[in-house]
N, C-alpha and C positions, 0 to 999 in steps of 0.2 A: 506286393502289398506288405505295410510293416505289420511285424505282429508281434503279441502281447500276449504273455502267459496270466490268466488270473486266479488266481490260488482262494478258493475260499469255501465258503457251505454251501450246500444247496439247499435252497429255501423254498417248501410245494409253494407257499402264496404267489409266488414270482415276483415280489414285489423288491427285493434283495440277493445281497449273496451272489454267487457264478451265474446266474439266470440273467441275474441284469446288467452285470458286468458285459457277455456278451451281448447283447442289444443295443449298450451304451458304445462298445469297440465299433459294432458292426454300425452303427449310427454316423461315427467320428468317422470311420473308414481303415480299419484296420482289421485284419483276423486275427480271433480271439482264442487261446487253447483254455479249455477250462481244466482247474484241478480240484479236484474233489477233498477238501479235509473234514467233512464231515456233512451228516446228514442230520437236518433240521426239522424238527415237528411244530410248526409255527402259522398262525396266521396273523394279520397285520398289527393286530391287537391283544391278543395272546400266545403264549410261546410255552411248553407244552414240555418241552426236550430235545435232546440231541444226540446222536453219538458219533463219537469219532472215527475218521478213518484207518484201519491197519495199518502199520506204517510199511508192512511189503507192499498193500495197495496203493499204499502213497508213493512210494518209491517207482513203483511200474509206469504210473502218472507222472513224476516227475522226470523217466528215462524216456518217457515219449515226446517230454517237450526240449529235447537236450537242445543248444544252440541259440534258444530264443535268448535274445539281449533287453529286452521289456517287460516287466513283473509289475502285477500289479495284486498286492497281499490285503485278505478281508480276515475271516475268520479263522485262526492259527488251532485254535481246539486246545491243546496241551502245550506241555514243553518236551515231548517226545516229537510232537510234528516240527514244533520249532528249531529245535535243532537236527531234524533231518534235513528242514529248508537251508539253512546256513551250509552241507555242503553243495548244492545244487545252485543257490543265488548268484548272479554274477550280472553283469551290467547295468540297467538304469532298473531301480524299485524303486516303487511308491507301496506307504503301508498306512492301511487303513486300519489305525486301532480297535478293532471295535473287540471291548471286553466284555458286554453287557449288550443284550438287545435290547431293542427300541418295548420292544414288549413284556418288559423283565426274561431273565433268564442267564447264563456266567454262559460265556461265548470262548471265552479262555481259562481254563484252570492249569496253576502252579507258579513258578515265580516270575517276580517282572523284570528280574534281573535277566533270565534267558530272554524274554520277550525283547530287553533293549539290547540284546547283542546283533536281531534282526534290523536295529533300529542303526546300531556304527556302521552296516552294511550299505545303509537304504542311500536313495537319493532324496528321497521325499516323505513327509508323514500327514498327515491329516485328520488329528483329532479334532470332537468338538472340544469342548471347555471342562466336561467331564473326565474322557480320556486326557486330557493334557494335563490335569491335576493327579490322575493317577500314575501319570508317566514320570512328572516332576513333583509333584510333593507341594506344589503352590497352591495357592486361591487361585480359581479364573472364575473372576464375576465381571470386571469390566474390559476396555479393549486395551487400558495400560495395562491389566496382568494378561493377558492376554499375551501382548507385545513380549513381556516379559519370558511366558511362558516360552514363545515361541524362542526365543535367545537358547534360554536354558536345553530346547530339544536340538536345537541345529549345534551346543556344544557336544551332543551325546552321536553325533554319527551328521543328520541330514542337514544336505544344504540349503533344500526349500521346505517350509513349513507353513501350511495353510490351518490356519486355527477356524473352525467354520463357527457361526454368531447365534446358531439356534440356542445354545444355552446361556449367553449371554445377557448382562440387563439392555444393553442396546443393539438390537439386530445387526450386526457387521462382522463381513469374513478378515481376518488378518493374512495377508501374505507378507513372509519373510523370509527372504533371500541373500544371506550372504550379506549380512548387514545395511541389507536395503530393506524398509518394511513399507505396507504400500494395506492400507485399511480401507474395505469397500463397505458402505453404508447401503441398509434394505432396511424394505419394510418386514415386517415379521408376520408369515403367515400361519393363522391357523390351519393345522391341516392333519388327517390322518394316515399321512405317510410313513409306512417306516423303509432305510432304504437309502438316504438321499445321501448319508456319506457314502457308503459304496458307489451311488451314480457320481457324487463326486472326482472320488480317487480314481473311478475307472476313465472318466474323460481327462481328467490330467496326466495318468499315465498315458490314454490313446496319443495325446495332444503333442508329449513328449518325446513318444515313439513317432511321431511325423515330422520330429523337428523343431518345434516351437521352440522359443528363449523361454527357462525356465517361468518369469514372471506372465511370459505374455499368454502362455499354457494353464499356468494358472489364473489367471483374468476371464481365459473363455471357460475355465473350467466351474468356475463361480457363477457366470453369466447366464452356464448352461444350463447347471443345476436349476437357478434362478426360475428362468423362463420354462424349463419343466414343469416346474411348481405352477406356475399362472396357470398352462396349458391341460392339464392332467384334472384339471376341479371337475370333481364328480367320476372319478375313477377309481378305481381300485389299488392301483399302484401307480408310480413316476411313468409318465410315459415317454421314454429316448429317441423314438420315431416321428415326434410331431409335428417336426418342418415336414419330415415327407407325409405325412397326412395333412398336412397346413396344405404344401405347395399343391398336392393332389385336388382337395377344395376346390381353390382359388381357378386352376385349371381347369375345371367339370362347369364351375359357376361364369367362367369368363365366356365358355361354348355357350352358357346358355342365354346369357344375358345378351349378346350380340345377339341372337336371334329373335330375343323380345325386344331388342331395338330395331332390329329390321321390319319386325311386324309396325309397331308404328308408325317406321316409315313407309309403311304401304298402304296406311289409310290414306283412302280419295281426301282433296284436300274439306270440303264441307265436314267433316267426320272430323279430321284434324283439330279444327277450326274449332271445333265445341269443346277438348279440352287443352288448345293451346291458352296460357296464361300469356300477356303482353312481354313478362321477364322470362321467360322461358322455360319446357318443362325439365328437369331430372330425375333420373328413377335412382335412388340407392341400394346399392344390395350390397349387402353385409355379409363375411362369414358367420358360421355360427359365435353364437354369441359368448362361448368359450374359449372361441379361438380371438377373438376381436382385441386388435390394438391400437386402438385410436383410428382414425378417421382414414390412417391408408390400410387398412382392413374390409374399407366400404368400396365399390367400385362404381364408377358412375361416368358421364359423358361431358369432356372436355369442353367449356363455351356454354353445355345444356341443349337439349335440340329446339331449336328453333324453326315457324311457323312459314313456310315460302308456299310461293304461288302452284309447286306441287307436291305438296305438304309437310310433314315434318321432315326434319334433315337435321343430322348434325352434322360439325364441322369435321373430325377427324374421331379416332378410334377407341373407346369404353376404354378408361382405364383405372389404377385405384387408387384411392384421394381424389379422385375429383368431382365429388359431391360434397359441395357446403352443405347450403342450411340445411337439405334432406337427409344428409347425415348424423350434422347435429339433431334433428328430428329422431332419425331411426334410434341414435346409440343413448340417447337419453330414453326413449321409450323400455328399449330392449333390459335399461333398469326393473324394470316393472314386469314388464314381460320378455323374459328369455326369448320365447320362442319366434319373436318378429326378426325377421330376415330383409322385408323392403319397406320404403316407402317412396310414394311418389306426390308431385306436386300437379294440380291440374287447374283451370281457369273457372273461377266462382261462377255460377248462375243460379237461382232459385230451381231452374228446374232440375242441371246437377244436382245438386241435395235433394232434391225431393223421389228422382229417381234412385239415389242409393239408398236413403230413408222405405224408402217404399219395396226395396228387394228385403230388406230385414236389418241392413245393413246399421249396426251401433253408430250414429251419429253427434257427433259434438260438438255447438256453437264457441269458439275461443274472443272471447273479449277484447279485441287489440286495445282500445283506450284504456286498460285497465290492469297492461304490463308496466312493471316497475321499473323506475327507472334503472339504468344500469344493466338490467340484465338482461342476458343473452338471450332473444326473441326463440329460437325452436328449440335450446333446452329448455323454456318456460312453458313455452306451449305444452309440451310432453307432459312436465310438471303437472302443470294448473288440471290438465284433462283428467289425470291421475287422481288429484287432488279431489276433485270435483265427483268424478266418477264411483273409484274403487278399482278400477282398473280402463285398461288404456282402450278407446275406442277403435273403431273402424276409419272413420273418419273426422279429421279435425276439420272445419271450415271458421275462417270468418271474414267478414265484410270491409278490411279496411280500415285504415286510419291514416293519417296525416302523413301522407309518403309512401305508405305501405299500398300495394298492389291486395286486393280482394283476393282470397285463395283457397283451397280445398287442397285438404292434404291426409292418401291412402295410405294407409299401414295394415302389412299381410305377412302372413310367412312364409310366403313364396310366390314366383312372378305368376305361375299359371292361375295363383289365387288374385292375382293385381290383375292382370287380365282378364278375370271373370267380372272383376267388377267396374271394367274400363266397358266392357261388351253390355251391361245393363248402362253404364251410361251414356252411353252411343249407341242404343238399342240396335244392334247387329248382335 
């Protein structure tokens, strides 16, 4: 396994510093040596103080990682640490400037001239727009000084320069390589993370240490970042593990939905028959709704199961993306309401509704003559129910219009909840 020395604070919130750097290695696939230059008193939003590590304990730490050819540099502390790194550095570095935490506080004290002797060493740097104006002495407000900037640091030492877009007036990372620049454009998110350059630098250096062509290391390394940030809403810190929490989901959820589709196909076909629709039924289920990216997040049955003479069946095997309209259903509701996980489609009849009506069950008539033109029939549906309501029902049904098939359609946050209410509609 390749590995990566990363040099920097320890930070209690875990949200940064050597805590995340390994998480971010052990994530990409690589083992991580952590080196300690200081201890942080900080939480994500406040920063408290620090103190530096002794430079014989720095040294013992840096005699134990002798040989590694992959460095990846966060918080330097002084120019006593920095220049003990200088004689120990040697093969691919990447160095995360960070002078200043995210939470106020001086992360480096003394001059920036030792600082950039770390810098003719590196292979790589990655300030945001703050750091790069204190490294070079320029404005960075937009992604031409930016571009700029990065010129000016690849003449001081490195060959790749990623300028990240947080402080920027238009959200975009700059990568530049050896007189190739290569500008990625994002949306800008609010968010209280502090952290995200360290997750940064530490998957561009993991990236590097596996190989990648500089630029292409840097592309997943932004990507990474990136998709962090979607993934992590409502957490405490980045989280670097969320494919394998992602994939882990998708895996638990895929057992169980094959089982709720075998149970349907094992209604006698009379039982079927009362909620087969003529277009056929689909059950969508969604990851949670923080993990969800578009419509192959949703998993659903290939064709739809359809009505035969011994009962429902579908053609071949649940898979994701392949629920239309009950998808677009589910992901437009899940606006409103987080916590909806499925919905399904079942065949109109007055007694349908009146049986779910009659369990308790939040019922909503949708007007089909009364959809606008243009737009899109179940993210309106969602809509208009929302609109109408104050929040999103139990069931949507309505009667039909010109082409349109009669329908009822469930929304739950979990299948053992769709199945409770399939069992009051089929009274078994």
């Amino acid at each position: 396994m390749k590995k990566v020395a990363a040099v920097g604070g320890l930070d209690p919130s875990g949200g940064a510093g050597i805590e995340m750097d390994v998480k971010v290695g052990s994530a990409v696939g690589v083992h991580v040596h952590p080196v300690a230059t200081a201890i942080t008193y900080q939480t994500p939003t406040e920063f408290y103080g620090s103190k530096c590590t002794d430079i014989e304990v720095l040294e013992g730490q840096l005699k134990a990682v002798k040989g590694v050819r992959n460095w990846k540099l966060g918080m330097l502390c002084n120019e006593r640490i920095a220049e003990t790194l200088l004689k120990y550095l040697e093969g691919v570095v990447v160095v995360d400037p960070v002078l200043k935490a995210t939470a106020g506080g001086t992360l480096y004290e003394g001059s920036l001239e030792t600082y950039k002797k770390i810098l003719s060493v590196s292979f790589a740097v990655t300030p945001n727009a703050l750091e790069a104006e204190a490294l070079t002495g320029l404005r960075v407000r937009t992604v031409d000084d930016a571009i700029r900037a990065a010129e000016a640091l690849a003449e001081a030492g490195p060959k790749l320069v990623v300028i990240t877009g947080g402080h920027l007036e238009i959200f975009a990372d700059v990568i530049y390589y050896d007189g190739y620049v290569e500008v990625i454009r994002g949306t800008r998110k609010v968010t209280s993370f502090h952290g995200s350059g360290s997750f940064m630098a530490m998957a561009l250096a993991s990236y590097l240490a596996l190989g990648e062509a500089p630029v292409v290391a840097a592309r997943k390394a932004v990507g990474y970042t990136r998709v962090a940030h979607l993934f992590s809403q409502g957490k405490e810190a980045l989280d670097p593990l969320y494919q394998m929490r992602y994939d882990a989901v998708r895996h638990c959820m895929y057992e169980e939905y094959k089982y709720f589709i075998e149970w349907l196909e094992s209604l006698p076909f009379e039982k079927a028959k009362k909620i087969a629709p003529e277009v056929g039924i689909n059950v969508a289920y969604s990851v949670p709704k923080e993990l969800v990216r578009g419509k192959g997040s949703v998993l659903g049955v290939p064709g739809r199961l359809r009505l035969t003479p011994r009962g429902l069946r579908s053609c071949c095997n649940p898979w994701w993306g392949q629920a239309d309209h009950t998808a677009r259903l589910l992901l437009e509701a899940q606006k409103y309401n987080p916590k909806l996980r499925v919905a399904m489609n079942i065949r109109y009849s007055p007694e349908n509704v009146a049986a779910l009506s009659g369990a308790g069950y939040e019922v909503y008539e949708l007007k089909r003559e009364t959809e606008p033109p243009g737009e899109e029939s179940m993210r309106w549906a969602a809509k208009k129910a929302y609109s109408d309501l104050g929040k999103v029902p139990d069931v949507i049904y309505d009667k039909g219009f010109y082409g349109k098939e009669a329908m009822i359609r469930l929304l739950t946050e979990g299948l053992e909840e769709l199945k409770e209410m399939l069992r009051v509609v089929l009274q078994i």
